[in-house]
TORBA-528954 format. One record per atom (N, C-alpha, C): atom name; residue in one letter; y, x, z. Coordinates in Angstrom, 1 decimal. Each point is the difference from the previous one (the first is absolute). Example, Ala and Ser with C-alpha at 12.3 -4.5 7.8 and 13.67 -1.06 7.14 Angstrom:
TORBA-528954
rec atome = N | residu = a | py = -5.7 | px = 13.2 | pz = 7.8
rec atome = CA | residu = a | py = 1.2 | px = -0.9 | pz = 0.0
rec atome = C | residu = a | py = 1.2 | px = 0.9 | pz = 0.0
rec atome = N | residu = s | py = 1.1 | px = -0.4 | pz = -0.7
rec atome = CA | residu = s | py = 1.1 | px = 0.9 | pz = 0.0
rec atome = C | residu = s | py = 1.1 | px = -0.8 | pz = 0.8
//
This chain:
TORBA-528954
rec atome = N | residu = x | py = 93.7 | px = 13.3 | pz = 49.8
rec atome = CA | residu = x | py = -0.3 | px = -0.9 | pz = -1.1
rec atome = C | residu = x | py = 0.4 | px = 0.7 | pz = -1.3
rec atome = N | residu = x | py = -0.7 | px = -0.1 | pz = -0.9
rec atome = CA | residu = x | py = 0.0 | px = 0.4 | pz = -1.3
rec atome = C | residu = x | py = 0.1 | px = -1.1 | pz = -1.2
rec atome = N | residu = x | py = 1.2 | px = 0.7 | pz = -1.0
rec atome = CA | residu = x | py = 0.1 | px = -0.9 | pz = -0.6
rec atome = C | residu = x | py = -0.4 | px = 0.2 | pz = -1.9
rec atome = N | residu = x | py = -0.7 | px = 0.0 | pz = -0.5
rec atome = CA | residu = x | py = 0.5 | px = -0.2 | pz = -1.7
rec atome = C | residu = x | py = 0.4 | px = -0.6 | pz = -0.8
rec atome = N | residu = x | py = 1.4 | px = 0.6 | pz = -0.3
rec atome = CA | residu = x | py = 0.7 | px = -0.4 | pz = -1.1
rec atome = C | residu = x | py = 0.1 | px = 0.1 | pz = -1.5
rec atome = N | residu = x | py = -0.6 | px = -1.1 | pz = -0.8
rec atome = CA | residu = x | py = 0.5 | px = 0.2 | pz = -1.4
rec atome = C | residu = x | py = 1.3 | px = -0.6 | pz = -0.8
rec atome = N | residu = x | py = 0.6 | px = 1.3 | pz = -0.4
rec atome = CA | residu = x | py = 1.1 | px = -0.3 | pz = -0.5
rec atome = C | residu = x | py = 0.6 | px = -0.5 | pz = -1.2
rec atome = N | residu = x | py = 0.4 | px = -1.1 | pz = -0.7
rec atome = CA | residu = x | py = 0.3 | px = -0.3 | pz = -1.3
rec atome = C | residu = x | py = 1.3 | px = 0.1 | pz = -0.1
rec atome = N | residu = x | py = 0.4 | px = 1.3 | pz = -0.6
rec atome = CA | residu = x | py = 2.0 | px = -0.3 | pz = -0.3
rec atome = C | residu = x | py = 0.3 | px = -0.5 | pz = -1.3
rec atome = N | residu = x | py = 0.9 | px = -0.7 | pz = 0.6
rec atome = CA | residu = x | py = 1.2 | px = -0.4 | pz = -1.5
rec atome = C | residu = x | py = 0.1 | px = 0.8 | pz = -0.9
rec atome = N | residu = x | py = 0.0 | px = 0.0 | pz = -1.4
rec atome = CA | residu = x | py = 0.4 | px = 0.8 | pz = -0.8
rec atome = C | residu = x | py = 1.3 | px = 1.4 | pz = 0.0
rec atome = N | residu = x | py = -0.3 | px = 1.0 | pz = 0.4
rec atome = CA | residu = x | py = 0.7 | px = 0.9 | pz = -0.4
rec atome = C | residu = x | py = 0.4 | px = 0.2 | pz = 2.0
rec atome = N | residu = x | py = -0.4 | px = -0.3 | pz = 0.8
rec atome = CA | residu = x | py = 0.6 | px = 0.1 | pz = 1.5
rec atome = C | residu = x | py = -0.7 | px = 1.0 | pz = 0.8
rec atome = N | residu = x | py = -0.7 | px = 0.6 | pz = -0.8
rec atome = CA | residu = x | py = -0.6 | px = 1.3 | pz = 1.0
rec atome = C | residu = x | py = 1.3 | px = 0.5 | pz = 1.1
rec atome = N | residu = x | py = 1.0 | px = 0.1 | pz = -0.3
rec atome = CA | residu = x | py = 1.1 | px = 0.8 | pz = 0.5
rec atome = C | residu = x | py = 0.5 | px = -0.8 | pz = 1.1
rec atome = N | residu = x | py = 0.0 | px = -1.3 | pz = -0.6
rec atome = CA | residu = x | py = 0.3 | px = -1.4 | pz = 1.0
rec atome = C | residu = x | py = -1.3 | px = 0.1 | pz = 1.3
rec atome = N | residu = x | py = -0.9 | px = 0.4 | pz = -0.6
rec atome = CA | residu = x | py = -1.0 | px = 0.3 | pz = 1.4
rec atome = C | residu = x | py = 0.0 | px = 1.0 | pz = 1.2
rec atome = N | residu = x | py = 0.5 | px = 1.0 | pz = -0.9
rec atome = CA | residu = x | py = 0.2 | px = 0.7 | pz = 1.0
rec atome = C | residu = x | py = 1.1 | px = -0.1 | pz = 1.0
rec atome = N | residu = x | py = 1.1 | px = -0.6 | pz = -0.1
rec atome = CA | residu = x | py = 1.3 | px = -0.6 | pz = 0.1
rec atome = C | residu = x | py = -0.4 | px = -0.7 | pz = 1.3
rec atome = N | residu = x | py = -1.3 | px = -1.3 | pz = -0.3
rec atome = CA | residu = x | py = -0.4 | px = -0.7 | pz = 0.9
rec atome = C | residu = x | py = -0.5 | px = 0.7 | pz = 1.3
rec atome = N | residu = x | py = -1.1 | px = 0.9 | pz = -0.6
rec atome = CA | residu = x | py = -1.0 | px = 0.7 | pz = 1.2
rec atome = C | residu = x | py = 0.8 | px = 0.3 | pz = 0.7
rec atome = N | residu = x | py = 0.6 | px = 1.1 | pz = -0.6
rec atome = CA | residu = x | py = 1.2 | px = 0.6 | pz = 1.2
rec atome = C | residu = x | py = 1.4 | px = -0.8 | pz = 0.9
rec atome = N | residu = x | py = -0.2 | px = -1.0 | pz = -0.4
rec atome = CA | residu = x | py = 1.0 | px = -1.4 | pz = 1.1
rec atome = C | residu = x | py = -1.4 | px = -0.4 | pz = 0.8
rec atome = N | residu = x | py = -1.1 | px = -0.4 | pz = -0.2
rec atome = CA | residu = x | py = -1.0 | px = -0.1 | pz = 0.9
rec atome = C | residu = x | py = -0.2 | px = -0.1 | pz = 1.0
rec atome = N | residu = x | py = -0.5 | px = 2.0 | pz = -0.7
rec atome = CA | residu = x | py = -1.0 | px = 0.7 | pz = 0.9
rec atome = C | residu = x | py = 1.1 | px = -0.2 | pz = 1.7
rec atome = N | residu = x | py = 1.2 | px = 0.5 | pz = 0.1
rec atome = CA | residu = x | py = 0.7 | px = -0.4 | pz = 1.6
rec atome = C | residu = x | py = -0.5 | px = -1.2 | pz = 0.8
rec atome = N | residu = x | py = -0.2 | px = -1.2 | pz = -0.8
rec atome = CA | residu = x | py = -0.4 | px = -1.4 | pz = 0.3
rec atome = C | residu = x | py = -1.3 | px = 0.2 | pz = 0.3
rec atome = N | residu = x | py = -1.0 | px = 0.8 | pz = -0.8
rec atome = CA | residu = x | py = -1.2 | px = 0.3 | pz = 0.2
rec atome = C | residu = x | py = -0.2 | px = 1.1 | pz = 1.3
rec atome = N | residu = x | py = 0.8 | px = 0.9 | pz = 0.7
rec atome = CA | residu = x | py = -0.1 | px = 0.7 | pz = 0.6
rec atome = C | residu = x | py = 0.2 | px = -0.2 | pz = 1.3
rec atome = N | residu = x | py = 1.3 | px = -1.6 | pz = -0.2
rec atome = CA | residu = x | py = 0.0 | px = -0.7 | pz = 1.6
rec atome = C | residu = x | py = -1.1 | px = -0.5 | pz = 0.3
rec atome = N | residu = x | py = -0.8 | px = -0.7 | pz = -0.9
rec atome = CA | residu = x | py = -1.1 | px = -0.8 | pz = 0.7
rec atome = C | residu = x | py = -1.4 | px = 1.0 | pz = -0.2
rec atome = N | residu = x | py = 0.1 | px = 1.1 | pz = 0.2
rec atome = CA | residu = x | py = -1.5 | px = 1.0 | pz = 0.1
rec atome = C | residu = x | py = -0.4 | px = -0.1 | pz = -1.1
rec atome = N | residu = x | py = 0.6 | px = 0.2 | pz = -1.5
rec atome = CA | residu = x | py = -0.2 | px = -0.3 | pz = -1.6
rec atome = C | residu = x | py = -0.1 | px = 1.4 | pz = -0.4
rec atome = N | residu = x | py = -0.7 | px = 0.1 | pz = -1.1
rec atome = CA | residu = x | py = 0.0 | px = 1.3 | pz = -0.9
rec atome = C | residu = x | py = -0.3 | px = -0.1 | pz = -1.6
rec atome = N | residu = x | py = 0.2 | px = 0.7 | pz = -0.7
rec atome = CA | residu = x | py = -0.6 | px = 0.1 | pz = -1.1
rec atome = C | residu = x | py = -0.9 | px = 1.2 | pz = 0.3
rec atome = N | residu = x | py = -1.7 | px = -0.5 | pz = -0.3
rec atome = CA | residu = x | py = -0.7 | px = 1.0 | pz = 0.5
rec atome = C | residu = x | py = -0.1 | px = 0.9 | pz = -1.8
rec atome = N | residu = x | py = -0.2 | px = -1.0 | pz = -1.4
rec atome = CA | residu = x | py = -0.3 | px = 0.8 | pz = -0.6
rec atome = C | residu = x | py = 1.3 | px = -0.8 | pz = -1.1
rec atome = N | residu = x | py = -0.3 | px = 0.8 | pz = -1.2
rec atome = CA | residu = x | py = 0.7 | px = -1.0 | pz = -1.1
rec atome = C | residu = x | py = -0.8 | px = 1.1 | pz = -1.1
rec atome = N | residu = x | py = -0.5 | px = -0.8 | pz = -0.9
rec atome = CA | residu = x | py = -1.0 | px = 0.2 | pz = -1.1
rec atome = C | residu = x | py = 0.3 | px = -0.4 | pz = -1.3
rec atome = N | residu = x | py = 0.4 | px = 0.5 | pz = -1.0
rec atome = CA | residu = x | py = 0.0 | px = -0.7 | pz = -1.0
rec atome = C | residu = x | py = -1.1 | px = 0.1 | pz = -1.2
rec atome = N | residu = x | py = -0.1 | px = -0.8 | pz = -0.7
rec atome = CA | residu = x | py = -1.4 | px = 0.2 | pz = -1.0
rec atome = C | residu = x | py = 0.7 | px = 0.7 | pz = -1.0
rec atome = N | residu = x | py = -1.4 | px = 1.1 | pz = -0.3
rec atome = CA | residu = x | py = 0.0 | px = 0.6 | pz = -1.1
rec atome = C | residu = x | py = -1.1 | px = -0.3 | pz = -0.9
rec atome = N | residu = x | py = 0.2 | px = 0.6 | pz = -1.3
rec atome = CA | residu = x | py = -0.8 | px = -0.6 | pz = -1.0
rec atome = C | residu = x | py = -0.1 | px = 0.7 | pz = -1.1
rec atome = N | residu = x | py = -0.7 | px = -0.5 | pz = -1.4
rec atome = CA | residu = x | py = 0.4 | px = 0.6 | pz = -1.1
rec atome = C | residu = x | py = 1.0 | px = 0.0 | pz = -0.8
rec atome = N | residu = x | py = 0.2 | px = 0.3 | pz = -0.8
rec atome = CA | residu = x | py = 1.6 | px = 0.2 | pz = -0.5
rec atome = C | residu = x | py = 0.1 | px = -1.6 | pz = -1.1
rec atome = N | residu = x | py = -0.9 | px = -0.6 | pz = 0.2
rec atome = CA | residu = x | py = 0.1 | px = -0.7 | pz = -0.7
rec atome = C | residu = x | py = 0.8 | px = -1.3 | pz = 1.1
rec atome = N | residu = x | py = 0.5 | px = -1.6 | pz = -1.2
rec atome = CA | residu = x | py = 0.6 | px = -0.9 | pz = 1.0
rec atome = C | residu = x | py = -0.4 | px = 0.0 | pz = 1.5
rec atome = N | residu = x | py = 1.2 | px = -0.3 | pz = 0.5
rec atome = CA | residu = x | py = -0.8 | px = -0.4 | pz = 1.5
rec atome = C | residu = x | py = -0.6 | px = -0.7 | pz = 0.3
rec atome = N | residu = x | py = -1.2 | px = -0.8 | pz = 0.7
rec atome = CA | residu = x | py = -0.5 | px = -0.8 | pz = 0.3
rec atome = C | residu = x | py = 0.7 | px = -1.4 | pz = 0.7
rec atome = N | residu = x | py = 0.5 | px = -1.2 | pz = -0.8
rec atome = CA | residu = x | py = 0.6 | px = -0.6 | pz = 0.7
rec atome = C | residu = x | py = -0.2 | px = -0.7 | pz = 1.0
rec atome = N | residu = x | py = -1.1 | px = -0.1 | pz = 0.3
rec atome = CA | residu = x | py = -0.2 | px = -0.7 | pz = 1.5
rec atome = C | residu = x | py = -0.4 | px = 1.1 | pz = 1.7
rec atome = N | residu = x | py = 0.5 | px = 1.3 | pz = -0.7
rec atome = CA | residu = x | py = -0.1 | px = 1.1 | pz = 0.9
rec atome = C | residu = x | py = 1.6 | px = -0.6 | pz = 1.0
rec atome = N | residu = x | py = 0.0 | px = 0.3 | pz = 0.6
rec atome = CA | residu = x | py = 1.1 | px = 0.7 | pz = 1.0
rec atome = C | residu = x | py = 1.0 | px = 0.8 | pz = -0.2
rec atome = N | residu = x | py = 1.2 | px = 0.0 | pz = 0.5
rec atome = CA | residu = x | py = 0.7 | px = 1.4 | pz = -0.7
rec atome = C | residu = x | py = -0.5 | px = 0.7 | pz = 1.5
rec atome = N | residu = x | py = 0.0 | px = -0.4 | pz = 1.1
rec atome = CA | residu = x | py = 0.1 | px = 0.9 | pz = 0.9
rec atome = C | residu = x | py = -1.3 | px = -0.7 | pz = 1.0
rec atome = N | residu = x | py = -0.1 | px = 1.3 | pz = 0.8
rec atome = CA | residu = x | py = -1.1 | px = -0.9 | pz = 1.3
rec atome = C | residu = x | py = 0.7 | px = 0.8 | pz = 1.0
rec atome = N | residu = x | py = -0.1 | px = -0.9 | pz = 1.4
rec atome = CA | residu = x | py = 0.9 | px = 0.4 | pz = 1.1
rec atome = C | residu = x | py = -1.2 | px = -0.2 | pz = 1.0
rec atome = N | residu = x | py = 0.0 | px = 1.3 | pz = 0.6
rec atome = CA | residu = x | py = -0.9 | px = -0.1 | pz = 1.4
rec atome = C | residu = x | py = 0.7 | px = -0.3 | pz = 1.3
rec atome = N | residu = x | py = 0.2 | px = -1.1 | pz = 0.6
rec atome = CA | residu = x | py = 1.2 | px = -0.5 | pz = 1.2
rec atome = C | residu = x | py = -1.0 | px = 0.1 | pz = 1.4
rec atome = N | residu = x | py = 0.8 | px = 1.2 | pz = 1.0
rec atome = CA | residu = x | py = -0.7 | px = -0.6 | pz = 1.3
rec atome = C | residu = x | py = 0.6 | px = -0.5 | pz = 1.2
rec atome = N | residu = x | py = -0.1 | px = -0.8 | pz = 0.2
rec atome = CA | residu = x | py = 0.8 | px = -0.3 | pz = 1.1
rec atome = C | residu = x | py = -0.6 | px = -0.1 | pz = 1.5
rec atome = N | residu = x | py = 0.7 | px = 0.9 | pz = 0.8
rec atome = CA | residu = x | py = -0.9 | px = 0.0 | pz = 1.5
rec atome = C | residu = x | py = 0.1 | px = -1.1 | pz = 1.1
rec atome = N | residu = x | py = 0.3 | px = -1.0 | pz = -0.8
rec atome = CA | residu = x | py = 0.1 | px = -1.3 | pz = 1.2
rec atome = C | residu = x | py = -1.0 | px = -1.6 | pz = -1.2
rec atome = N | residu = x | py = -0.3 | px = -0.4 | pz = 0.7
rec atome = CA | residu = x | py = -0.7 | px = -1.2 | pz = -0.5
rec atome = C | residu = x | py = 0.9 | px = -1.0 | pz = -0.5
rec atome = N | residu = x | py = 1.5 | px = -0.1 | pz = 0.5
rec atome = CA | residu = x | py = 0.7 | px = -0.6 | pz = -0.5
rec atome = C | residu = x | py = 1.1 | px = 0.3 | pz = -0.6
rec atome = N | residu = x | py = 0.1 | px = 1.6 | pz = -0.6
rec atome = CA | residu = x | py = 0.8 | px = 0.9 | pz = -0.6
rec atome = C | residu = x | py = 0.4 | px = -0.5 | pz = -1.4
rec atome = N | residu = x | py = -0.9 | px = -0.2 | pz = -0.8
rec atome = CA | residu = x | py = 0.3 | px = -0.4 | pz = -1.4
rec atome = C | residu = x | py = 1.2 | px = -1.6 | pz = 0.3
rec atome = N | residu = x | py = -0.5 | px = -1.0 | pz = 0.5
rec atome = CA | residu = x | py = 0.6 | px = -1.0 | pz = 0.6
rec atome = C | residu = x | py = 0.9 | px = 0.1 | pz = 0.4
rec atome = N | residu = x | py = 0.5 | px = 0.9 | pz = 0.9
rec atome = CA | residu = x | py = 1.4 | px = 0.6 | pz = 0.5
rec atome = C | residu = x | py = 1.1 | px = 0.1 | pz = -0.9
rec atome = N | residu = x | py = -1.0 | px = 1.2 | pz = -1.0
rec atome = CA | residu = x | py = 1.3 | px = 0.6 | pz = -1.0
rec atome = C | residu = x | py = 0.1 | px = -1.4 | pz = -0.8
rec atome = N | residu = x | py = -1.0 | px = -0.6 | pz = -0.2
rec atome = CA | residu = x | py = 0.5 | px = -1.0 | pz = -1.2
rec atome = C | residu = x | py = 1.4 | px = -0.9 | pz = 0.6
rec atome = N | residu = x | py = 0.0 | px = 0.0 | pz = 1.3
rec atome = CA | residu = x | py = 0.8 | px = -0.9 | pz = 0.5
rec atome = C | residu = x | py = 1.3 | px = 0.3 | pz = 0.7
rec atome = N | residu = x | py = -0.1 | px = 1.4 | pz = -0.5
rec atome = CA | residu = x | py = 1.4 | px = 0.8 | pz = 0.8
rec atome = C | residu = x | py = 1.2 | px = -0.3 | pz = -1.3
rec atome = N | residu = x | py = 0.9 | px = -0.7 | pz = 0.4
rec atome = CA | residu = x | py = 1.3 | px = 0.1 | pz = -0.9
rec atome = C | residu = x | py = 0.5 | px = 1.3 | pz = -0.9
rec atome = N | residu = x | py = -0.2 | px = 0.9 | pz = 0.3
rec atome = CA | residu = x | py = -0.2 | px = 1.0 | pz = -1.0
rec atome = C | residu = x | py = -0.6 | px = -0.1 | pz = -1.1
rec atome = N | residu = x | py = -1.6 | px = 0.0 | pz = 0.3
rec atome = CA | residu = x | py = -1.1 | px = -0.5 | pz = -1.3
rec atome = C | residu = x | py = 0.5 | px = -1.3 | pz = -0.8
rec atome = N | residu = x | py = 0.6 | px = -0.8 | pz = 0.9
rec atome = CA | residu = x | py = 0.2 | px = -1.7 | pz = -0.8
rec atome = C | residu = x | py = 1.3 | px = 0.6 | pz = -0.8
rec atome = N | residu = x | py = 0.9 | px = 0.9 | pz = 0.3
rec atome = CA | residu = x | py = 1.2 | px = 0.2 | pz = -1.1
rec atome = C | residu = x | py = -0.4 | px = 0.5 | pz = -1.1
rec atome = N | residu = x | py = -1.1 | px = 1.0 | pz = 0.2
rec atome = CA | residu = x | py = -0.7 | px = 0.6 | pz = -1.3
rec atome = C | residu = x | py = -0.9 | px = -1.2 | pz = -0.7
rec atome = N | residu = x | py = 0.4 | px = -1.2 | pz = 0.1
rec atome = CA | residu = x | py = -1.0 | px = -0.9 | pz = -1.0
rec atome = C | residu = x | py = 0.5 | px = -0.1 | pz = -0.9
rec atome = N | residu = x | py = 1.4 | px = 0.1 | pz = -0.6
rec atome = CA | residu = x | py = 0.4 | px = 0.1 | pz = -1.4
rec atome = C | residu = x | py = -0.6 | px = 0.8 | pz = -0.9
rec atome = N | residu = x | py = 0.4 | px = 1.6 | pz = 0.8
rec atome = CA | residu = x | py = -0.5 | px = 0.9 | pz = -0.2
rec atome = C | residu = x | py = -1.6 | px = 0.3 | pz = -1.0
rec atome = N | residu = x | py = -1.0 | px = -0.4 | pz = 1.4
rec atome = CA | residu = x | py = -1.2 | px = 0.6 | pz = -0.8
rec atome = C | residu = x | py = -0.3 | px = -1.6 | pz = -1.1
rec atome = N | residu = x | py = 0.8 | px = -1.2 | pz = 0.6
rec atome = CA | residu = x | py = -0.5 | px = -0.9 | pz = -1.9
rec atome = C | residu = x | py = 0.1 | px = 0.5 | pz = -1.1
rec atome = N | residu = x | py = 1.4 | px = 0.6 | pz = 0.0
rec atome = CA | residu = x | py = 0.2 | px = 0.7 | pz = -1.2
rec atome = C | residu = x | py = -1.2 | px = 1.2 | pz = -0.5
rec atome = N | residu = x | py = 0.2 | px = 0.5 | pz = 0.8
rec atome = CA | residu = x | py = -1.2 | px = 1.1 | pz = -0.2
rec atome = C | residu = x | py = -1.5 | px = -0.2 | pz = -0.1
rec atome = N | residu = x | py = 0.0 | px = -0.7 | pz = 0.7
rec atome = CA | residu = x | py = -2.1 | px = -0.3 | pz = 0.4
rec atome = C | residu = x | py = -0.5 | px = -1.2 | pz = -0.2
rec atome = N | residu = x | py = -0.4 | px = 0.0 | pz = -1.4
rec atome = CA | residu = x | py = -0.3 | px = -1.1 | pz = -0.7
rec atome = C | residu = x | py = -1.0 | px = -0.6 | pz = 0.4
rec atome = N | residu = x | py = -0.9 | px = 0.1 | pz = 0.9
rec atome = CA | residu = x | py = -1.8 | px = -0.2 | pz = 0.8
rec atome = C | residu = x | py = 0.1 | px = 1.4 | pz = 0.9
rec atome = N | residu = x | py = -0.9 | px = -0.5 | pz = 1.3
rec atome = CA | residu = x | py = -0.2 | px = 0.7 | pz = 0.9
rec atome = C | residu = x | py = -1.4 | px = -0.4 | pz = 0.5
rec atome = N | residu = x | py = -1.2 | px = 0.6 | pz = 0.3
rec atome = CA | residu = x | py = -0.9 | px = -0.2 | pz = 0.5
rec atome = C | residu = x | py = -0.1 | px = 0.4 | pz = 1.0
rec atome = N | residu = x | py = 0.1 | px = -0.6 | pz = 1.9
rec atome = CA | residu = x | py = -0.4 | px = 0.7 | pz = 0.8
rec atome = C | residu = x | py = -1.8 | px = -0.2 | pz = 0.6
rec atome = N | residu = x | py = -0.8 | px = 0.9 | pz = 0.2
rec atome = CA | residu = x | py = -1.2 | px = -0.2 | pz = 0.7
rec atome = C | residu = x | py = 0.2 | px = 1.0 | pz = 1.1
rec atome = N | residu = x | py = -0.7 | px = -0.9 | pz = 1.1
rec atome = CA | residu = x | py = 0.0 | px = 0.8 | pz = 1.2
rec atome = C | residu = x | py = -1.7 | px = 0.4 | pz = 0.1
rec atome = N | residu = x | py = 0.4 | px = 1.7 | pz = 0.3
rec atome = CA | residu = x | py = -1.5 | px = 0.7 | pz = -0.3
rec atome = C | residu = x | py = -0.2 | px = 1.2 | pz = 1.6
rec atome = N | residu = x | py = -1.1 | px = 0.0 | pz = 0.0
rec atome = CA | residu = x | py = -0.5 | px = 0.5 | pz = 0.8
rec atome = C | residu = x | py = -1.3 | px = 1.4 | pz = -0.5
rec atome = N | residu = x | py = -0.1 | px = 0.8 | pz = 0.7
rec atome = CA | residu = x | py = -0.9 | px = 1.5 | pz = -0.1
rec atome = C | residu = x | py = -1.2 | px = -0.3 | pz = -0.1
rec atome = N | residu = x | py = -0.8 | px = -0.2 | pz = -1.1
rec atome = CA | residu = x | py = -1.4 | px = -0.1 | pz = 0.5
rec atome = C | residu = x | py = -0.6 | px = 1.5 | pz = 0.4
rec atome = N | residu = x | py = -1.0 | px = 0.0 | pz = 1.0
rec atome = CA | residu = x | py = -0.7 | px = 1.4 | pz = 0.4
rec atome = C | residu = x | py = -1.1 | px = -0.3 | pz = -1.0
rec atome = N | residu = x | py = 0.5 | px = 1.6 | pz = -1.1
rec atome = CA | residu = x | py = -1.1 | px = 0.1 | pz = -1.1
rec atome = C | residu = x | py = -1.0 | px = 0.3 | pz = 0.4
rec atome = N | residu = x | py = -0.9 | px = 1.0 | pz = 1.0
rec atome = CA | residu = x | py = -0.6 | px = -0.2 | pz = 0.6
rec atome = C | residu = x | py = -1.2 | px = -1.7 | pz = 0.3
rec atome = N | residu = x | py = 0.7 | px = -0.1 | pz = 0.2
rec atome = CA | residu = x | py = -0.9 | px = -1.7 | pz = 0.6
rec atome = C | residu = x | py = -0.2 | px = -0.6 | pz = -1.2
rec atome = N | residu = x | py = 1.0 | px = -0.2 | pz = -1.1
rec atome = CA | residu = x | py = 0.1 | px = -0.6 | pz = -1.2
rec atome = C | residu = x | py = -1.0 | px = 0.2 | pz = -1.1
rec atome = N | residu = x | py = -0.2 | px = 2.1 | pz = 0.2
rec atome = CA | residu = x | py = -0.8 | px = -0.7 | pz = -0.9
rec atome = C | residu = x | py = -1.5 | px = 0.6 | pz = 0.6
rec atome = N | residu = x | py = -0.6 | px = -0.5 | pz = 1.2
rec atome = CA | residu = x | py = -1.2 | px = 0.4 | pz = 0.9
rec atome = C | residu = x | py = -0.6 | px = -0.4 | pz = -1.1
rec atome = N | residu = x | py = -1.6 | px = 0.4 | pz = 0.2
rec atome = CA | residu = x | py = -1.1 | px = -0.6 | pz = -0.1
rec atome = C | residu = x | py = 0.0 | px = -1.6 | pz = 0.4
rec atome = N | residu = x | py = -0.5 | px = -0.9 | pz = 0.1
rec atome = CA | residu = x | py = -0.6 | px = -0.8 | pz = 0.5
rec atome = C | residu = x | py = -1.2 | px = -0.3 | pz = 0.6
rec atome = N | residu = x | py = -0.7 | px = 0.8 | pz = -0.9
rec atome = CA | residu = x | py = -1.4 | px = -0.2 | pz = 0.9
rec atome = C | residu = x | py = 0.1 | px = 0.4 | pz = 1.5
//
């Protein structure tokens, strides 16, 4: 299972994120969890876009009820102070591989 994450942090908590990932990722690694990517947007030097993301998080987890696990492991639930402070919106969508191939055939 694959996951993407959009990230919205609190003012000035980049540091506070990273703080978070790394309490996690162990939580994430009992239940078949990973961070597959972590991406952040780039741009022109001008303002940032504010409805952008600060971060996007590629999550995989190898069990169907992996994400569900970690959410529910007491570890994760002590870090809930934690990422409020820090993560002001979180978007998760659960995504899957399209084969480009088939995607973008012909039809005829």
């Amino acid at each position: 299972m694959r996951y993407l994450a959009l990230i919205y942090l609190a003012p000035g908590q980049r540091e506070g994120l990273r703080r978070y990932e790394r309490s996690v990722l162990p939580v994430f690694k009992r239940h078949g969890g990973a961070f597959e990517r972590i991406w952040t947007p780039v741009g022109p030097d001008a303002a940032p876009d504010a409805e952008a993301p600060d971060e996007i998080h590629l999550l995989r987890f190898d069990r169907e009820d992996g994400l569900e696990a970690a959410r529910r492991d007491p570890e994760m639930q002590a870090l809930a102070e934690l990422r409020a402070r820090v993560v002001r919106k979180a978007v998760l969508v659960r995504v899957a591989d399209v084969p480009l191939a088939r995607y973008f055939a012909d039809p005829v």
